[in-house]
N, C-alpha and C positions, 0 to 999 in steps of 0.2 A: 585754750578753752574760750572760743570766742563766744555763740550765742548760746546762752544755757538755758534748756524748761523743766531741767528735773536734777535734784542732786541725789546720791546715793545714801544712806543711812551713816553718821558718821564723819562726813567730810563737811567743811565749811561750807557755807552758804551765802553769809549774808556779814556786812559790816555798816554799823550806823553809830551816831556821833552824839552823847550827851554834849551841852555848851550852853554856861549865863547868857549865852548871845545868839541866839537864832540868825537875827537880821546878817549880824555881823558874821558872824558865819558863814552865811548861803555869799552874802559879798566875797571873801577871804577863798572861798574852795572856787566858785565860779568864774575867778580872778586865773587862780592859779592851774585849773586842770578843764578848764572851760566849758566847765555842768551846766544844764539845765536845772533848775529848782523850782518844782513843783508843791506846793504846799497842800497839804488836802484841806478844802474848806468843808468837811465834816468835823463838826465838834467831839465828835468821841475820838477820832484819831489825835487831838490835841494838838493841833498843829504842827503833824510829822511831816516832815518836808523830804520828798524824791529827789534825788538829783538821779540825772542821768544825761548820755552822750548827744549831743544833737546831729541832728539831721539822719540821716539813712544809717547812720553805727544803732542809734537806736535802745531802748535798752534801760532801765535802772542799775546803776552803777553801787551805789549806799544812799544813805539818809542820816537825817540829822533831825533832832527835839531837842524841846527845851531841859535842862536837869531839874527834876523832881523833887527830891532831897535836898533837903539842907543839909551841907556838908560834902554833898557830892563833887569830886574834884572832876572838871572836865575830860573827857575820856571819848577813845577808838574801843568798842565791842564787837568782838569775833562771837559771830553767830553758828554754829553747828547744826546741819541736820537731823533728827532725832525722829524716832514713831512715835515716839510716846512720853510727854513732856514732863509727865507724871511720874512715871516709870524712871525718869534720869532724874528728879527730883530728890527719888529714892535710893537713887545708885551713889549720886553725891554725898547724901547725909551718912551713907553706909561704909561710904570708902575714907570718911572723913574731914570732907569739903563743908562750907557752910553757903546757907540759901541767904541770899539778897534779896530774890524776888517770886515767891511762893507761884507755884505755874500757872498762868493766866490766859483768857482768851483774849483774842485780838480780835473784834467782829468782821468772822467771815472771811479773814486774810490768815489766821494761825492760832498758835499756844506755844506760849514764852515760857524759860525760866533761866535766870540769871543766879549767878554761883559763884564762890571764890573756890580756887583750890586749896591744898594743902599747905597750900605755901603762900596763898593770900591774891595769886593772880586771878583775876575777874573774868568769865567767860560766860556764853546763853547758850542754851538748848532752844530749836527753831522749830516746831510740830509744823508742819506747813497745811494748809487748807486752801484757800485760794492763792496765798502768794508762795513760791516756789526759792523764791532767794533771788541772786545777782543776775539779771539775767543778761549780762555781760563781764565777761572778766577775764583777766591776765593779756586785757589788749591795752597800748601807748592810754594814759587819763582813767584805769577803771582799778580795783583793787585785785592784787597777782596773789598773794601770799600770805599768812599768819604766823607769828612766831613769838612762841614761849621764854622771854629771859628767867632764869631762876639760876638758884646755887646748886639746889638737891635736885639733881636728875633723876636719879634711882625712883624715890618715892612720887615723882611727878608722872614717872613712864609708868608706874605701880595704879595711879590713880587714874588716870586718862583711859589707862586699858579696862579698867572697869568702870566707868561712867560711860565710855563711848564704843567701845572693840579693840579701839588703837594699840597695831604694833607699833614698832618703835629698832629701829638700826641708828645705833654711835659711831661716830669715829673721831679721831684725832682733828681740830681744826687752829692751827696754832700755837697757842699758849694753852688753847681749853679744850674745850668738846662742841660737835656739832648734832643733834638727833634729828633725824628725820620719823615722824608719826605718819604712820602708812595704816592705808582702809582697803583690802585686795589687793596687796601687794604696791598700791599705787603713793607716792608719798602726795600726801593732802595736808601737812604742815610741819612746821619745824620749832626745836628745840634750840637755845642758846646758854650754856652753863656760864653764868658771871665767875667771874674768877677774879683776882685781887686789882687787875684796870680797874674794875666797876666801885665806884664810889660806893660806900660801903650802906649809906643811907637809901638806895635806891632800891625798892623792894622790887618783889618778882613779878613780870608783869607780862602782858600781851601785847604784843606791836604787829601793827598792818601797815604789808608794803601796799603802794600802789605803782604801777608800774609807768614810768615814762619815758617819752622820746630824748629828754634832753635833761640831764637830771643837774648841770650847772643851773641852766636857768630858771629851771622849777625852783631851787636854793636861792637863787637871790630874788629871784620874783616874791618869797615868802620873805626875806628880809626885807625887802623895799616896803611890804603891806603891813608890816609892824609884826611877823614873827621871828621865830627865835631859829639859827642854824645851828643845834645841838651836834652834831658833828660832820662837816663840810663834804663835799660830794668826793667820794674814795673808789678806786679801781678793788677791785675784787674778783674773784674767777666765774662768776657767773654775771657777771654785769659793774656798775657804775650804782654807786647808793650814797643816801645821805638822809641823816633824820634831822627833822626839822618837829617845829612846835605850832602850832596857829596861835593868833594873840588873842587868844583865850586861855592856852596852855595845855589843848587837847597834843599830845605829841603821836607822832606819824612817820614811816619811812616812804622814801622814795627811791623806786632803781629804773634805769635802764639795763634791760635786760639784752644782755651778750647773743650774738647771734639773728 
């Protein structure tokens, strides 16, 4: 998926970055995956900041704002394509997710809404208007993937297929399970059933890979700048990954991908 202008009903779009730290932030990511950070000096966007690839890759990659909320813990949100923001608003409270953030305009770029699932993981609905989503990705520096950790798979493949269309194929990965959420037969993100490894306090949640050329020193590059290597860079069959934290404590994965 190198340059994207349109995404399908359904599948991800878009990933941007709540954080106490703006500054420290656009430092911390620019450091590590060598973004560009554009700030918009319109006051109604509130100081959303673009990052994106430089030079001829070209392209908005995600963004990053300040947290709104008091209480908000700093966080990676998976944006989903959607017609109708209102409509998934609807589908949420129905299938028995709960709203965070009642559907909203974005001037002249979109309509928002942000949700927890049934299981308390946090995701948006994207109605696109002028902006369209990622308009690069699953290339070396840009965001490849999204993926579901939780316990209860049943009721999460239950929920996701009615808020968004999403099939849904399991299989064996391990000790656990792996699901892949499909939009036309095509998988457009995945599933991870926590099982007794996963520390028992860690609720279910969403994580965005981003994909890189070299994912050792993406990991110590984030340790030298003052973040956390939550679990060190690991061989696995589709690539080399490792999640790491930013020192703010947004946590994140990172893979080079196989092939």
């Amino acid at each position: 998926m190198p340059h994207m202008s349109s995404y399908e009903p359904g599948v991800p779009n878009w990933v941007d970055l709540a954080t106490p730290d703006i500054d420290a932030a656009k430092n911390f990511y620019t450091d590590i995956f060598g973004w560009h950070a554009d700030v918009s000096p319109d006051p109604q966007y509130g100081g959303y900041t673009m990052f994106s690839l430089p030079g001829d890759a070209g392209g908005e990659v995600a963004a990053a704002m300040t947290i709104m909320n008091p209480g908000q813990p700093p966080a990676w949100t998976t944006y989903v394509n959607v017609l109708d923001a209102d409509a998934t608003a609807k589908a949420v409270q129905a299938a028995g997710g709960t709203l965070f953030m009642e559907p909203m305009d974005v001037p002249e770029q979109g309509r928002m809404v942000v949700f927890a699932d049934t299981q308390g993981a946090v995701i948006a609905g994207w109605q696109p208007y002028g902006f369209k989503g990622a308009g690069v990705a699953n290339e070396p520096n840009s965001w490849c993937w999204s993926e579901l950790n939780c316990r209860n798979i049943d009721p999460a493949k239950a929920f996701y297929a009615e808020v968004f269309g999403w099939e849904s194929s399991t299989a064996e990965f391990g000790s656990t399970t792996y699901t892949e959420f499909k939009v036309g037969g095509n998988s457009i993100a995945g599933m991870m059933q926590m099982d007794d490894n996963w520390p028992a306090d860690v609720p279910a949640h969403w994580m965005n890979y981003f994909a890189v050329s070299d994912a050792d020193a993406i990991a110590a590059k984030t340790a030298e700048l003052g973040g956390t290597v939550a679990v060190p860079p690991t061989d696995m069959t589709i690539g080399r990954f490792a999640i790491l934290s930013d020192p703010q404590g947004a946590r994140f994965a990172i893979i080079r991908l196989a092939g």
